[in-house]
N, C-alpha and C positions, 0 to 999 in steps of 0.2 A: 177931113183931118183926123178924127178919130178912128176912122177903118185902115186910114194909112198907117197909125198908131198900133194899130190892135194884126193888120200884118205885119207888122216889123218884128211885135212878140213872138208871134207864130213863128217869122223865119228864124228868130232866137231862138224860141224854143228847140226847134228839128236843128240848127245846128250846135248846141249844146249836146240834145240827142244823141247826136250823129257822132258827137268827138265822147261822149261818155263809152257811146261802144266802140268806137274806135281803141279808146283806152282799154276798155276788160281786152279786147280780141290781144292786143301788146302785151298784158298781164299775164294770157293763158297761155302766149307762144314762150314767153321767157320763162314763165316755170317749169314748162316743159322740158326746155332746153337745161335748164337748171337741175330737174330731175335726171335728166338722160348723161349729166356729168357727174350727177352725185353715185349712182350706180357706176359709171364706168371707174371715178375713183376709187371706189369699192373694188370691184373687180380688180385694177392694176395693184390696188395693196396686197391683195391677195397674193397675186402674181408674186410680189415682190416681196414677200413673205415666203415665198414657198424658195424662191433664187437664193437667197436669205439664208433659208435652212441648209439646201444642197450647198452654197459655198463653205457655208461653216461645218457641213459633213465632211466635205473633199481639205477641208484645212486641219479642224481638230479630228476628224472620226466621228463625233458625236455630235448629234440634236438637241438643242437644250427646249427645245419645245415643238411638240407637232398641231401645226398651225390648223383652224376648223377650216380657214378658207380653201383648203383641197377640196372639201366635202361639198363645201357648197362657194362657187366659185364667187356668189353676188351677196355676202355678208347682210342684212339689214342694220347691223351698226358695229360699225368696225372696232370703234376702242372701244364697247363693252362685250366683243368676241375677243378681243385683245388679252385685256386685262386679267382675267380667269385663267385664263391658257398660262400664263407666268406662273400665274399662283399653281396652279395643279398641277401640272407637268414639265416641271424643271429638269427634270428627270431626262440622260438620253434613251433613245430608243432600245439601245443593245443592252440595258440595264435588266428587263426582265429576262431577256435570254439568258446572259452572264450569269445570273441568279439561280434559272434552273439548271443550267451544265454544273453549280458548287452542291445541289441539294443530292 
């Protein structure tokens, strides 16, 4: 009776085991997957940041900001590449040119 006792733990024990790693190996495939959409959303802001610019060029003439995500098309954090970019260069592009043809 007690060995029958003391296998049953055993078989608990390994499938306890069995389902704890079953669980990490679930954990590591969806942050994967998790990671591989947080870059691609990165990337497509970008993108749509740059379409962005060129509509607003072809509509007013002018850029109200030139976006970092040309430079680098996979951002590491997009709303603190974002936010700066407003702040610093509200400015259109044709602005320095403009500038040097009045000097």
């Amino acid at each position: 009776m007690t060995e029958k006792f003391i296998d049953d733990i055993k078989l608990e024990q390994q499938r306890v085991a069995g389902l704890i790693v079953q669980l990490k190996n679930e954990i590591g495939q969806v942050t994967n997957s998790v990671a591989g959409k947080e870059s691609q959303i990165q990337e497509l802001t970008g993108k749509l940041d740059v379409l962005k610019q060129v509509e607003e060029f072809y509509i007013k003439g002018t850029v109200n900001e030139v976006p970092e995500a040309t430079a680098e098309p996979e951002p590491v954090e997009p709303q603190q590449g974002e936010e700066p970019q407003q702040g610093e260069e509200p400015q259109s592009v044709f602005v320095p040119e403009q500038q040097n043809e009045q000097s």
